[in-house]
N, C-alpha and C positions, 0 to 999 in steps of 0.2 A: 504494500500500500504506500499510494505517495505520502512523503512527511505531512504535507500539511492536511491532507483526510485526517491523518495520525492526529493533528494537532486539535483538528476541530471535534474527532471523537473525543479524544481525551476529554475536551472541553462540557461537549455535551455530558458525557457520563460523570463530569465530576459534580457537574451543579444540578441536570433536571431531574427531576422528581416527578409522577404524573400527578400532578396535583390533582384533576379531578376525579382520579380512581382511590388518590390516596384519601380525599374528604368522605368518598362515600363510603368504602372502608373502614375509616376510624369515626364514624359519625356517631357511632353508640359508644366510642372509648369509657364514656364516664359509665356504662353501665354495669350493674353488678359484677361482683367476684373479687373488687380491688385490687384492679387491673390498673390502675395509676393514681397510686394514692402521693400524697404530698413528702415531699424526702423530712427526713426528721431533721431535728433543729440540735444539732452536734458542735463540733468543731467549725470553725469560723479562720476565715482570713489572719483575722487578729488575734484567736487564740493560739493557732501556730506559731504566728511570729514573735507572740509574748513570750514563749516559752523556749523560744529557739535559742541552742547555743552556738547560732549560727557567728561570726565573728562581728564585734559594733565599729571596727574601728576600718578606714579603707587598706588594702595592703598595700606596702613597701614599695616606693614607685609608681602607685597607681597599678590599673589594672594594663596587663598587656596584650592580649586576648581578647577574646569575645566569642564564648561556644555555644553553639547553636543545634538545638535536636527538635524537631516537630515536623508541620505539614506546611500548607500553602501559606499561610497566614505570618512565616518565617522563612520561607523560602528567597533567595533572592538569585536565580537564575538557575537553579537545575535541568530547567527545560529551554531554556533561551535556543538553541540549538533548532526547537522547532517554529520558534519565534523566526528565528533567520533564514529558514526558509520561505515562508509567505511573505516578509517584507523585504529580503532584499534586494527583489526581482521589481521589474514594473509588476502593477502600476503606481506602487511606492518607491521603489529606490532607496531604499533606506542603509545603507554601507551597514557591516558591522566593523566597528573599528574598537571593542572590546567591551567587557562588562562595569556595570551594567550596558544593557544594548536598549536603545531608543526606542526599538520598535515593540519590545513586548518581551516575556521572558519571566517576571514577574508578575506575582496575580493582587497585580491592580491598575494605577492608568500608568501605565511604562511609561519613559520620559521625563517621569517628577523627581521626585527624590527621593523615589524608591519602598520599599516596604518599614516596618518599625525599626527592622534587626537594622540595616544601613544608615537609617537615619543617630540610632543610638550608638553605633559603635562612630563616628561622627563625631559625635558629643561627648565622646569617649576617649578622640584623639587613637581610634583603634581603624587597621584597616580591614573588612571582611567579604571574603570571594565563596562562594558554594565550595564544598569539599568538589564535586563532580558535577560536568551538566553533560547530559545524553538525551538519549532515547530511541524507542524502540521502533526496529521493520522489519518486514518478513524474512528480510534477508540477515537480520541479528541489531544486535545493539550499535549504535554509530555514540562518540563521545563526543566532545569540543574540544580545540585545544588554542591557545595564540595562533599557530600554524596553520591551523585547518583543522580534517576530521579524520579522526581515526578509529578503529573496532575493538584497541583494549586499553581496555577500562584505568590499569595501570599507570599507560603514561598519561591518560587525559586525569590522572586523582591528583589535585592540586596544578592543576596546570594554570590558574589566573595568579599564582603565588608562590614564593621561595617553597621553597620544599621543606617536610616538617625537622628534618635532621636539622636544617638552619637555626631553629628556634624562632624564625621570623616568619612564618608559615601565619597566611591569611584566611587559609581555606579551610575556616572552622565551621562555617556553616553547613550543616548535615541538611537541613530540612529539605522538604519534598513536595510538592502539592500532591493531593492523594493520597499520603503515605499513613498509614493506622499504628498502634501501638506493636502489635506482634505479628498483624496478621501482612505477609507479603506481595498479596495479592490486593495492593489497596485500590483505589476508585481512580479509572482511568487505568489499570496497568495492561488487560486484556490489548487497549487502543496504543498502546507504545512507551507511558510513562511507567519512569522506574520506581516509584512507590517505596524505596527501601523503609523499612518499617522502622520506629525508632528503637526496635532492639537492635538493627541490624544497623542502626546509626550510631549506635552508643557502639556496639563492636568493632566498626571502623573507626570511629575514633580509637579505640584503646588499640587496635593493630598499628596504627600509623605515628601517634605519639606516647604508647607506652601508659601513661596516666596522666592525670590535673596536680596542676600544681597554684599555689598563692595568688598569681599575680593573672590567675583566670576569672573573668566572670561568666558562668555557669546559665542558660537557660532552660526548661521544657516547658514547650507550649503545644500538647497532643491530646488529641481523642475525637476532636471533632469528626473525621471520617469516620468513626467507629459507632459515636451517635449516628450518623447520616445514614450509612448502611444499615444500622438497627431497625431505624426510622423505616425504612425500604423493604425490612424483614417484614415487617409487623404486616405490612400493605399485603406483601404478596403470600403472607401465609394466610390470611383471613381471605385472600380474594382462592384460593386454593382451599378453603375447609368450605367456603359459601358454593361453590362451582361442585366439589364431592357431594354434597348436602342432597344438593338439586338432583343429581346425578342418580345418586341414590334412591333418592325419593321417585322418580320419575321410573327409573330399573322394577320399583314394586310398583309403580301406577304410572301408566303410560299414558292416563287420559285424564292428567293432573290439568286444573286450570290454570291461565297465566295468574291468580291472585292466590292458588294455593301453592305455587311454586317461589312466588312473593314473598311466602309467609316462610314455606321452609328458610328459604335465603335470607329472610331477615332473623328467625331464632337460630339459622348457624353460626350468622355475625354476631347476634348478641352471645354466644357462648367461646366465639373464638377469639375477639376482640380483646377482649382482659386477659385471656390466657396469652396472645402473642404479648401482649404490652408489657404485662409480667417476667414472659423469657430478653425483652428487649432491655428491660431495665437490667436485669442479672448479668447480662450481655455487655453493656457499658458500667454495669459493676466491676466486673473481671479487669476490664482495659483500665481501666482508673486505678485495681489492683496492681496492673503490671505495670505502669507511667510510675508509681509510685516507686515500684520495686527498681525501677532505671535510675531514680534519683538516687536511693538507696546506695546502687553500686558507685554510681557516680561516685556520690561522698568516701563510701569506703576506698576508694582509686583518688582520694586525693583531694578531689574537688570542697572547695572549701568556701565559695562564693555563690552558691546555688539561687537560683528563682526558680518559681516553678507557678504557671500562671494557670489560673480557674479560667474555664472555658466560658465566651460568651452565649450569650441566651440567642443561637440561632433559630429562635420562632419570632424574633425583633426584624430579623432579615429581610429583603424582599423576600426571599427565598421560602420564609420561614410564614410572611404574610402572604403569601399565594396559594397557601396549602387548602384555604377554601375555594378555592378555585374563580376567586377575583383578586384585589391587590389589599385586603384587610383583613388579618385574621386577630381574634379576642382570646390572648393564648392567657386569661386567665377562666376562659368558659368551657368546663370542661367535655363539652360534645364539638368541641373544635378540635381540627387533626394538630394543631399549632402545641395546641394547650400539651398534647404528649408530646411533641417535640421541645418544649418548653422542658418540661418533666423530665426527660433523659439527660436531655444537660445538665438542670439540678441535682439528678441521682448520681449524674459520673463527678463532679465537682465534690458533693457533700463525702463520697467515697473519699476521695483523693485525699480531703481535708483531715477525713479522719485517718487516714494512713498514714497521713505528714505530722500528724499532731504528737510531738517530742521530739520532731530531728532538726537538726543542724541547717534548715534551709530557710530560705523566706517564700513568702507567695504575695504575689500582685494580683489584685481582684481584676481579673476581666471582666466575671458577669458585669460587676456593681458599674465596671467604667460603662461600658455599651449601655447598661440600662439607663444612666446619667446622661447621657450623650442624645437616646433617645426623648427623656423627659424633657431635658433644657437645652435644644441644638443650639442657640444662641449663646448660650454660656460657652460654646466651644467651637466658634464664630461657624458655625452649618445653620443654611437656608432651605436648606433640602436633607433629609434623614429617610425616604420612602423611595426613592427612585435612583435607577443603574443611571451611573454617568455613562460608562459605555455603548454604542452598539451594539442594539443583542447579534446585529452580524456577525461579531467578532466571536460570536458564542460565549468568550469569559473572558474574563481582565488580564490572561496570560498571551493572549494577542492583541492587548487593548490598550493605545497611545494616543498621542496629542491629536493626531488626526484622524480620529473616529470616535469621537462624542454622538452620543443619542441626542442628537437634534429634534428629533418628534419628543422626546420629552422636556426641551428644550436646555439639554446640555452644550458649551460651550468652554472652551480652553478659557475663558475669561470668568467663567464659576466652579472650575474643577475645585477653585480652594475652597468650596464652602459646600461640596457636597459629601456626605458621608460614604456611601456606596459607590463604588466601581459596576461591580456587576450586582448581580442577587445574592451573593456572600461575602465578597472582599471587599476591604473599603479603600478611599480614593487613599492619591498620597498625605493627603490631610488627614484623613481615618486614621493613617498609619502613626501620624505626624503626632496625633494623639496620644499612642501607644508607648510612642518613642516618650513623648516629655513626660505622662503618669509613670511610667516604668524610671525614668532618670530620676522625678522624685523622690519615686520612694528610694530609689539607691539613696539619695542622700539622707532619708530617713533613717535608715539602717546604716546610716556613718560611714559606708561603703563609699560615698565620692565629696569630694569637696562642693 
């Protein structure tokens, strides 16, 4: 398949969802069996960090690093490689003359100033390149490199950066769009993206530099694909027990009417509904177990500077607000498909918190930011918090630059800075821009930077 098919699968498979199979589906979620009951009220952002003997004072020099383990949301060019194919050809033109790349490669509006991880190592006086950018084709893996393109993975690992024997090694960014806690197969990998999971990002790093040391700062920002595809589970297992139901029912009566065929398919939804919801939450229990467990090793390998950031509330999302199958969803009502997508994220978060509560790290509230963000856009100069700045031509913000704003919704290069969203889950370089200055405060909260 040609790269950029590649690139617009990826794209598609990473963000749509059928919203309106997924609404009719989970329309009864609130009904009986305690299929999405409220996360318990445990561990907190703040009672982590009270208790953490995480270090209060910055280290030695400052920080000289900046490590980086998650998904899109920290990604800052793993896939640029397929970026450069669609732009640099007419009828854009767009050179690649190195990373970041103008045209796209990054999932948000390519161009700006990048995602949070670039903006904060910046602010950091730290330089930071993807460990690796590739991707997949029928004919195998292709990597990037300054040179050009080559098919092992080896020479293209750190190739925007001294190499890690130097000690001057950039390319700590692991993250991946797509890429899940354990599972290797993340969203988008079938279409060509390499999805490395963050176990197998935390293993790369400790193959290539041995372990952390002081003068690192430490992130994890994962799970969100692990929600996503739960979310997706839930859909297609209840759309699979309502289809057996009928199936069934019609095998013993073949001269069933269209309104008692109705009736079967609405009590097999009412009975499957809560049971998938229930194995969905267990599901994003697990990954919140295993995100935890990587911090864990982290610190015991060294790491002594750790963040480790609670997932935002993607049913705030476009993405998240489409799931009723127009552009508003009440993800506090719970016969809304939002309202359990809301739900999985508070279960994997509340997990998290409580797995982190006594170690040696800190956490940065995402939810709480995004939720802020959403209540008061003006507080955090956004005019627009509802609508994709991109093109939905471009499919997602990993092919999305200066020159393909969503004009029918009336986006424009001259209000990128003040709109929250990119596409229907990444936010503009402002979104990001966000992330960068709440995460740099709290560092200085935590005595971590001047």
């Amino acid at each position: 398949m040609h790269m950029r098919s590649l690139s617009r699968a990826l794209s598609r498979t990473r963000l749509a969802l059928p919203a309106t199979m997924l609404a009719a589906t989970l329309g009864l979620a609130a009904c009986g069996g305690g299929g999405n009951p409220t996360p318990p009220a445990m561990a907190t952002p703040a009672s982590v960090n009270a208790v953490s003997a995480a270090p209060q004072s910055a280290p030695s020099g400052g920080f000289k690093q900046f490590v980086v383990f998650g998904d899109s949301l920290s990604d800052d060019g793993a896939y640029t490689l397929a970026a450069i194919t669609v732009y640099s050809l007419s009828l854009y033109n767009i050179p690649f003359t190195g990373l970041p790349y103008a045209g796209g490669g990054e999932f948000t509006v390519n161009g700006g100033t990048g995602n949070w991880t670039d903006v904060l190592a910046k602010s950091l006086g730290i330089s930071l390149t993807p460990n690796i950018s590739g991707y997949g084709t029928i004919a195998g893996d292709l990597y990037l490199t300054p040179s050009g393109v080559t098919t092992s993975a080896s020479a293209a690992t750190c190739a925007f950066s001294a190499p890690p024997a130097s000690g001057q090694a950039s390319c700590t960014d692991f993250a991946q769009g797509g890429s899940m806690v354990s599972n290797a197969i993340g969203i988008g990998h079938t279409a060509g993206a390499l999805t490395y999971p963050l176990t197998t990002q935390l293993q790369n790093y400790l193959t290539q530099f041995g372990g952390f040391n002081p003068n690192q700062l430490v992130a994890f920002l994962g799970g969100n694909n692990d929600i996503l595809t739960a979310l997706q589970t839930v859909q297609s297992s209840v759309t699979a027990a309502v289809q057996q139901a009928v199936q069934q029912a019609l095998a013993a009566n073949p001269n069933l009417t269209a309104a008692q065929q109705q009736a079967v398919a609405a009590q097999a939804k009412a009975t499957a509904t809560p049971q998938a919801a229930a194995v969905a939450q267990a599901t994003v229990g697990s990954a919140a177990d295993g995100l935890a467990g990587l911090v864990k090793t982290a610190v015991a390998k060294g790491a002594s500077y750790v963040t480790v950031y609670t997932l935002p509330d993607s049913s705030l999302t476009p993405l998240g607000q489409s799931l009723s199958g127009g552009t508003t969803c009440n993800n506090q009502d719970p016969t809304q498909p939002c309202y359990l997508l809301s739900n999985l994220v508070q279960v994997f978060n509340q997990r998290l918190l409580n797995d982190l509560q006594g170690q040696p790290v800190k956490v940065i509230d995402g939810f709480a930011l995004l939720n802020q963000e959403i209540a008061n856009p003006s507080a955090f100069g956004f005019t627009n918090v509802s609508s994709m700045w991109c093109d939905p031509l471009t499919v997602s913000s990993l092919l999305c630059n200066m020159q393909t704003p969503n004009t029918a919704a009336g986006a424009s290069v001259a209000n990128v800075g003040s709109w929250l969203f990119a596409d229907d889950l990444h936010p503009t370089p402002a979104g990001y821009d966000v992330i960068a200055s709440a995460t740099l405060s709290a560092l200085r909260g935590f005595g971590w930077v001047q």
